[in-house]
KEPATOR-966205 format. One record per residue: y, z, x of N, C-alpha, C in turn; residue in three letters. Coordinates in Angstrom, 3 decimals, padded with zeros to 6 digits. Layout:
BEGIN
R      n.Y      n.Z      n.X     ca.Y     ca.Z     ca.X      c.Y      c.Z      c.X rest
R        Y        Z        X        Y        Z        X        Y        Z        X  Ala
...
//
This chain:
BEGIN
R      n.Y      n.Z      n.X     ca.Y     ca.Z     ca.X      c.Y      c.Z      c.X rest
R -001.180  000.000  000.838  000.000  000.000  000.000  001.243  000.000  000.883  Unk
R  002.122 -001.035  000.822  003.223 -000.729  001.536  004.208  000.412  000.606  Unk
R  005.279  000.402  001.557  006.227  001.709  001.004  007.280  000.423  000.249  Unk
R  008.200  001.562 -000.589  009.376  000.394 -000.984  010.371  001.594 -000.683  Unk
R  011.590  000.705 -000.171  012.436  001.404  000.208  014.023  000.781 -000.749  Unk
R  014.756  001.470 -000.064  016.013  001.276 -000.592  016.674  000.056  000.034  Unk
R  017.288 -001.246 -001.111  017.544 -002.108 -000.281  018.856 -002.115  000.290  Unk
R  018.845 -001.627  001.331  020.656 -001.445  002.012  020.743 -003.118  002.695  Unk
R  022.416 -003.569  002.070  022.681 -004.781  002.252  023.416 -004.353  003.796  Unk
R  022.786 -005.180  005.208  023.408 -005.087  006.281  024.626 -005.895  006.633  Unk
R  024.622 -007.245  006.420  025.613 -008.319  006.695  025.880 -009.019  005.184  Unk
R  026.847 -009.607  004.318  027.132 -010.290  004.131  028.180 -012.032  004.430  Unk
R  027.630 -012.771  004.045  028.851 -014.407  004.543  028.990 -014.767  003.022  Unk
R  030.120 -015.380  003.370  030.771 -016.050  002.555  029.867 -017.657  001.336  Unk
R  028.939 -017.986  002.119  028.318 -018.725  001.814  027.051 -018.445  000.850  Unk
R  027.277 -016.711  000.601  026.089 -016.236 -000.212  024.808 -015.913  000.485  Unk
R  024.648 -015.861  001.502  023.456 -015.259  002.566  024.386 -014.426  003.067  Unk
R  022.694 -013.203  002.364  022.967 -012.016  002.960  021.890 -011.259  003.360  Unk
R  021.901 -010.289  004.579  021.015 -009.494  004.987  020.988 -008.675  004.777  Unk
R  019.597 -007.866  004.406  018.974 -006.330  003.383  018.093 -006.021  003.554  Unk
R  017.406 -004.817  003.847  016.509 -004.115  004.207  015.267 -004.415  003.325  Unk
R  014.430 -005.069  003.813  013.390 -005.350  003.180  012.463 -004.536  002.255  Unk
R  012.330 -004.698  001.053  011.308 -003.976 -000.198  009.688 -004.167  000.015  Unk
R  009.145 -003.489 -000.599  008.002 -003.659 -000.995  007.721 -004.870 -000.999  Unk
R  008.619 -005.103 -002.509  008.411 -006.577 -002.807  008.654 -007.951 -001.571  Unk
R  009.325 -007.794 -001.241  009.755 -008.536 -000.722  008.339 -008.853  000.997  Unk
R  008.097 -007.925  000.921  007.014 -007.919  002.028  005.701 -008.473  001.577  Unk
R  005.541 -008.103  000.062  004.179 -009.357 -000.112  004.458 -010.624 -000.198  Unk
R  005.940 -010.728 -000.272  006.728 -012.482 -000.150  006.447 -013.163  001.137  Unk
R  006.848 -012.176  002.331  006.890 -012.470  003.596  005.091 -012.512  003.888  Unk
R  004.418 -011.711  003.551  003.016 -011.673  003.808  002.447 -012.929  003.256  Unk
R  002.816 -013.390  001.917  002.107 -014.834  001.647  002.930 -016.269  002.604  Unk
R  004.206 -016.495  002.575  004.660 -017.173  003.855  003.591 -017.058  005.347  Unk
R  003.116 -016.346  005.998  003.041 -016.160  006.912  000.831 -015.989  006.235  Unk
R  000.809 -016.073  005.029 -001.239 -016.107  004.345 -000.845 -017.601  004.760  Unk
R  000.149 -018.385  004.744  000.224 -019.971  005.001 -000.031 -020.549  006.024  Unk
R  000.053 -019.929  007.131  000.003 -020.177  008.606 -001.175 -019.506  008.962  Unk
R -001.283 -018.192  008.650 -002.438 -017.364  009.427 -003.394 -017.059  008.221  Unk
R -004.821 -017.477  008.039 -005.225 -017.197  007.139 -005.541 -015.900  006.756  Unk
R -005.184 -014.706  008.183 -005.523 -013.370  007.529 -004.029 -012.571  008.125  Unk
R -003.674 -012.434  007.480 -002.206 -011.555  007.759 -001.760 -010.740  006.806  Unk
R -002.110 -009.116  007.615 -001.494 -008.140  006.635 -000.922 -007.105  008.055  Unk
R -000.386 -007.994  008.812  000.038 -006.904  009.756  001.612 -006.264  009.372  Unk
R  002.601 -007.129  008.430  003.087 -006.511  007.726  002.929 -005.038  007.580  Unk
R  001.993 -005.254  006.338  001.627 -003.855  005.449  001.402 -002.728  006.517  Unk
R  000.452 -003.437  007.504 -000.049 -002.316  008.752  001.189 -001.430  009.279  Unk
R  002.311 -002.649  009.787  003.459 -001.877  010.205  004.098 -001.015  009.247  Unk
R  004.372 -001.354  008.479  005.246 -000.199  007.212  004.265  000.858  007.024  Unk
R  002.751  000.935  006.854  002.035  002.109  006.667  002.477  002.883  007.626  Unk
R  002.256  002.408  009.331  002.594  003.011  010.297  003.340  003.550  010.575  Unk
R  004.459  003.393  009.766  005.843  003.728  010.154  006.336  004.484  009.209  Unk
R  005.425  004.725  007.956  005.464  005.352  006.805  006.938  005.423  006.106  Unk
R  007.401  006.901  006.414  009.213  007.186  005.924  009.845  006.374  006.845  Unk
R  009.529  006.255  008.148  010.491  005.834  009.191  010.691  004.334  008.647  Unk
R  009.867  003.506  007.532  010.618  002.331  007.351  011.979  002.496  006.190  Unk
R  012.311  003.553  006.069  013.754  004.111  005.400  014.581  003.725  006.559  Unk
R  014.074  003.730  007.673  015.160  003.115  009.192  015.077  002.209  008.882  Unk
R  016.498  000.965  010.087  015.927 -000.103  010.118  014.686 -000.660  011.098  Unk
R  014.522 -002.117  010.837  013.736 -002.373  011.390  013.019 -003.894  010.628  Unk
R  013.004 -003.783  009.156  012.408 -004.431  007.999  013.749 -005.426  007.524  Unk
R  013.612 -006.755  007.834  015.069 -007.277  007.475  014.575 -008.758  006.518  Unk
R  015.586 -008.779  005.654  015.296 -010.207  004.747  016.499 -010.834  004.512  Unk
R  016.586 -012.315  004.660  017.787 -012.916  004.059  017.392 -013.546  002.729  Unk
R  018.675 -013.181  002.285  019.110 -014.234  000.513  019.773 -015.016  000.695  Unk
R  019.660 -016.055  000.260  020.828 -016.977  000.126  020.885 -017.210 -002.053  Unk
R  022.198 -016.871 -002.285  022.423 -016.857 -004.087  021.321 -016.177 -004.574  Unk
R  020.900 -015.026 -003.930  019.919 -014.187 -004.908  018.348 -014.442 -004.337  Unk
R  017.977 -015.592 -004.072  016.823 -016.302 -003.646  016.145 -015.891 -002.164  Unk
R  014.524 -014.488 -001.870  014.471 -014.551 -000.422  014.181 -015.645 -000.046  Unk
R  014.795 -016.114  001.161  014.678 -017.060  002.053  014.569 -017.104  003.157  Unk
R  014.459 -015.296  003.852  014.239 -015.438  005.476  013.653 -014.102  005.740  Unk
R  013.207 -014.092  006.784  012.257 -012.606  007.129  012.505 -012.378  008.831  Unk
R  012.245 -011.080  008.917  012.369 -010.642  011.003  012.164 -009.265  010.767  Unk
R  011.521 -008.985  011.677  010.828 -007.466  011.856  011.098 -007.230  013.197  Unk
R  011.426 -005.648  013.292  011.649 -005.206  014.529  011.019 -003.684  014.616  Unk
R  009.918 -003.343  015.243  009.323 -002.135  015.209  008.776 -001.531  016.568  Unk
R  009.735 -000.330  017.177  009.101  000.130  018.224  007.629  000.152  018.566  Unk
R  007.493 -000.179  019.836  005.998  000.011  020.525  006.140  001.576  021.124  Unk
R  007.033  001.415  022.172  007.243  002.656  022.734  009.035  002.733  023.009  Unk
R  009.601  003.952  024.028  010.865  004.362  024.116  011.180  003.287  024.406  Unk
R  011.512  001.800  025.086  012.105  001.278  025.782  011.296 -000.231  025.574  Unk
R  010.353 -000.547  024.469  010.031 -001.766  024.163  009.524 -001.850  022.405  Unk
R  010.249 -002.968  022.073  010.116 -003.086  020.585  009.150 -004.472  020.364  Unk
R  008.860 -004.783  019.368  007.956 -005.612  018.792  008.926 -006.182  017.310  Unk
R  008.943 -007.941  017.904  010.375 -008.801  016.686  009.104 -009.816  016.402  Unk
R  008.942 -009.757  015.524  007.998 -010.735  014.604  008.680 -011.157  012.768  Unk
R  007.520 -011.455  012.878  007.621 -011.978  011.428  009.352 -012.948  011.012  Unk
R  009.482 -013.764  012.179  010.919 -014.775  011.542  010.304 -015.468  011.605  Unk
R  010.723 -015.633  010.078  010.474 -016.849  009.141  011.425 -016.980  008.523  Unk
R  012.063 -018.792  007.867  012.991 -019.339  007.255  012.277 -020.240  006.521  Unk
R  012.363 -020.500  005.412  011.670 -021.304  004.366  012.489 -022.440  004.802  Unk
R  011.716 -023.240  004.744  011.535 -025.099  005.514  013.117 -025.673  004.479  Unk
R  013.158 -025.717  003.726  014.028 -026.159  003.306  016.041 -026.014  004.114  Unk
R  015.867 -024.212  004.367  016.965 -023.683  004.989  017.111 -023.632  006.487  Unk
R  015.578 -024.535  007.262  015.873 -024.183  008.673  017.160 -025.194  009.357  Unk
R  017.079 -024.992  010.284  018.706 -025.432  010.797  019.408 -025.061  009.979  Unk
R  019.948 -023.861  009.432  021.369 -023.253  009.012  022.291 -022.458  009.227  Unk
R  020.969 -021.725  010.491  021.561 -020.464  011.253  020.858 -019.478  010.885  Unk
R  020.257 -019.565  009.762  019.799 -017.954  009.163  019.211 -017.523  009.807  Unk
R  018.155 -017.554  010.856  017.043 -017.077  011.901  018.407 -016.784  012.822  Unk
R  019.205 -016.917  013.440  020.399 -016.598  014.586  021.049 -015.103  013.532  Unk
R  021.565 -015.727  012.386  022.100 -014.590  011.766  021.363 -013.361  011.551  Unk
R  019.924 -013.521  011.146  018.676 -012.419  011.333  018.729 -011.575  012.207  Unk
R  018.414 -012.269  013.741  018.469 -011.704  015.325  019.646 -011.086  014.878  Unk
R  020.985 -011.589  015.135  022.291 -011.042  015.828  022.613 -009.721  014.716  Unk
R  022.131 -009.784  013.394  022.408 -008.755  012.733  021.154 -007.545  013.269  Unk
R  020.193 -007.706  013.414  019.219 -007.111  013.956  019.577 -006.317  015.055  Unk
R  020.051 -007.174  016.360  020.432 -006.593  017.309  022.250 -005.644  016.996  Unk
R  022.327 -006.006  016.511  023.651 -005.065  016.026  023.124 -003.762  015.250  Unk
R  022.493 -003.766  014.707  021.139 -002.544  014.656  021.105 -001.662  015.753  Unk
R  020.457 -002.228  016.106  019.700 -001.652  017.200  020.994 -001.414  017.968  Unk
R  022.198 -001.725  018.261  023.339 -001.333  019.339  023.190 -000.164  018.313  Unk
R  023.864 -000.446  017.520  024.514  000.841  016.987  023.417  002.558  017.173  Unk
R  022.086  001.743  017.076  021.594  003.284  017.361  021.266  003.301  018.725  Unk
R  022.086  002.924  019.514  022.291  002.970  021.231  020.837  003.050  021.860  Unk
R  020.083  001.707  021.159  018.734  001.557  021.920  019.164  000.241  023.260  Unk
R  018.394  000.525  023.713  018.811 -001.188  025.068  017.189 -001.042  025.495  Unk
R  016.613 -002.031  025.576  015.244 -002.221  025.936  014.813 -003.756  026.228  Unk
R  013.718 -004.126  025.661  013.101 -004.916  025.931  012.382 -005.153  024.652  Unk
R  012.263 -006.784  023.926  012.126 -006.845  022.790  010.453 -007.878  023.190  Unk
R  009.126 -007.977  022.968  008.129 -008.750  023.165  007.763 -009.059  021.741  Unk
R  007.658 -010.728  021.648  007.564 -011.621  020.567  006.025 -012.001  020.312  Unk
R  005.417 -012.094  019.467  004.009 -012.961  019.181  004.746 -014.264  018.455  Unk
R  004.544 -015.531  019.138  004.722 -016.707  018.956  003.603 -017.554  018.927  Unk
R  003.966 -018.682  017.972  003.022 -019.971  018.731  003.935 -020.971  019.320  Unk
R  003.390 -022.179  020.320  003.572 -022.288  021.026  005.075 -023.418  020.816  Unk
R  004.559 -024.049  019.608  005.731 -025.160  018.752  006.831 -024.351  018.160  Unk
R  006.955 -022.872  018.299  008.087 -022.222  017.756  008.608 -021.538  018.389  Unk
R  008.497 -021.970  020.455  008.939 -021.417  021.326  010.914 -022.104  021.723  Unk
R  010.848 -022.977  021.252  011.794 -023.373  020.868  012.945 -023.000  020.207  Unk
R  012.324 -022.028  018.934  013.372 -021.508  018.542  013.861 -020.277  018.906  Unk
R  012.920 -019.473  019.523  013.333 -018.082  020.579  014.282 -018.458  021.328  Unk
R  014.213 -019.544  021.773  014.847 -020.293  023.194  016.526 -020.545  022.564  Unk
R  016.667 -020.886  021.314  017.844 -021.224  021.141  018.537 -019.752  020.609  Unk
R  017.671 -019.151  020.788  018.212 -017.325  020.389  018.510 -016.405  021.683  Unk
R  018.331 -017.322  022.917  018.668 -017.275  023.975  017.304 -016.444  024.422  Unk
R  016.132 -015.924  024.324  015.190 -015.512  024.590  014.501 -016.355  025.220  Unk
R  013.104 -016.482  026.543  012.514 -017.129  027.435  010.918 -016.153  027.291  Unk
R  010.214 -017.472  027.462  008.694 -017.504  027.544  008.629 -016.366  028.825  Unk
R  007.945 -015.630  028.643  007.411 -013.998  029.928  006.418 -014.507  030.168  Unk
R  005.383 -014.485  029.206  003.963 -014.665  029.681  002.988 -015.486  028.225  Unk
R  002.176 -016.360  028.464  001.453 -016.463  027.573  000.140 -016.129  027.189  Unk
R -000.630 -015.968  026.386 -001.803 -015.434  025.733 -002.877 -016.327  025.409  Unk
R -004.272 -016.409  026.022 -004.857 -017.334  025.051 -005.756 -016.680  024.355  Unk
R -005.790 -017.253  022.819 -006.489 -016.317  022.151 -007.562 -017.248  022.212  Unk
R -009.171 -016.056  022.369 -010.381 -017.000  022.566 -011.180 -016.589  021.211  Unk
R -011.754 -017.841  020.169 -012.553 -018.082  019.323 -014.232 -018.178  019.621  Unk
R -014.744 -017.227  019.304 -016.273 -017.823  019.594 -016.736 -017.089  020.014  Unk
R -018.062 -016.797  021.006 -018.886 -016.542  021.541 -018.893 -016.665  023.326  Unk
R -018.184 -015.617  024.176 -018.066 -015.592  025.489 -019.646 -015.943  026.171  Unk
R -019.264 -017.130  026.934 -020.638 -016.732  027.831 -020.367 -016.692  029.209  Unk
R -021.367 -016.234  029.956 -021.435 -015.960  031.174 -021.113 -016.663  032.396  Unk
R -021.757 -018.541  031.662 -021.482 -019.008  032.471 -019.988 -019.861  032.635  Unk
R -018.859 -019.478  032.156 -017.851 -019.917  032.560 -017.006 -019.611  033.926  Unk
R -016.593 -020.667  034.677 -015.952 -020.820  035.775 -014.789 -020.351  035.776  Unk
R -014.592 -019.031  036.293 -013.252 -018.122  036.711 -012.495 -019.734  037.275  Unk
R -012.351 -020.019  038.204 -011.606 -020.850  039.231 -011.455 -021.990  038.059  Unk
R -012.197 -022.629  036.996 -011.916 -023.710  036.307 -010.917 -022.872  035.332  Unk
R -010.906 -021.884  034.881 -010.289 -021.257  033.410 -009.037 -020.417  033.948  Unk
R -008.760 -019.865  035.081 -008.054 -019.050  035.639 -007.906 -017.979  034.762  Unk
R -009.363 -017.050  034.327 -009.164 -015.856  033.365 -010.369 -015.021  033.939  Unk
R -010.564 -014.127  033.631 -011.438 -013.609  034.430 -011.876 -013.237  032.854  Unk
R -013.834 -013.765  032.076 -013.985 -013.688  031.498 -015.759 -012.799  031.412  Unk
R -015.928 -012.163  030.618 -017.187 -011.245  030.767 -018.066 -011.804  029.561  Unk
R -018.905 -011.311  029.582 -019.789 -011.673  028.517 -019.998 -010.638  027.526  Unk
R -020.179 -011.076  026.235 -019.460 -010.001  025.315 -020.755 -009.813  024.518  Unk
R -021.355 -008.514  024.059 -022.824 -008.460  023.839 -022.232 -007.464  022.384  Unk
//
């Protein structure tokens, strides 16, 4: 069960997009966006359980544009000095408008104000490294996620991973 919280409006523009602390509701919105891409995604829900009252902080952010959600970004401590920014998403229709820039920069104005400075680590794929990039953020390191059945006989020196066999 996620929590529902109070929706505090963070930024408003003139153009009718505005940023607000994400609901309940609004998180099974963002959770089916993102059932579209990943066929199992409830890491959502996971984070808000986790975070229980503390998602009364910020952290949980959604844009409207005229009433309508249309954008999502999550920001949830790992530890003192590194956070975890997922879940931006902009419904296809509104990308290129800014709303993913307006997300971040209201986000990080957040986070100034409660005088955090750290280090923010993203889960991306690899065609939406692009748009980190224009948020002024850069590729650290990448991940490969492995499907299947490890075997033994794979070549460290061909794969450059050091892989075990998984019983």
């Amino acid at each position: 069960m996620c929590y529902c919280v109070k929706s505090e409006v963070y930024e408003r523009w003139d153009d009718g997009f505005l940023i607000r602390r994400m609901t309940r509701d609004d998180a099974q919105q963002v959770q089916k966006w993102f059932g579209a891409i990943s066929p199992v995604c409830h890491e959502l829900c996971v984070l808000q359980e986790i975070r229980g009252d503390k998602t009364r902080e910020d952290g949980f952010y959604v844009g409207e544009l005229n009433g309508e959600l249309v954008a999502s970004s999550v920001i949830t401590p790992i530890a003192d000095d590194l956070h975890y920014r997922g879940f931006l998403y902009v419904v296809e229709r509104h990308r290129g408008s800014g709303f993913a820039r307006r997300l971040f920069n209201t986000a990080n104005n957040v986070q100034r104000r409660r005088n955090w400075s750290g280090i923010f680590c993203f889960n991306t794929r690899e065609a939406r490294e692009p748009v980190y990039e224009k948020l002024n953020y850069k590729t650290f390191r990448k991940l490969t996620r492995y499907v299947g059945v490890v075997s033994a006989q794979v070549d460290q020196k061909l794969h450059g991973t050091d892989l075990r066999q998984v019983s």
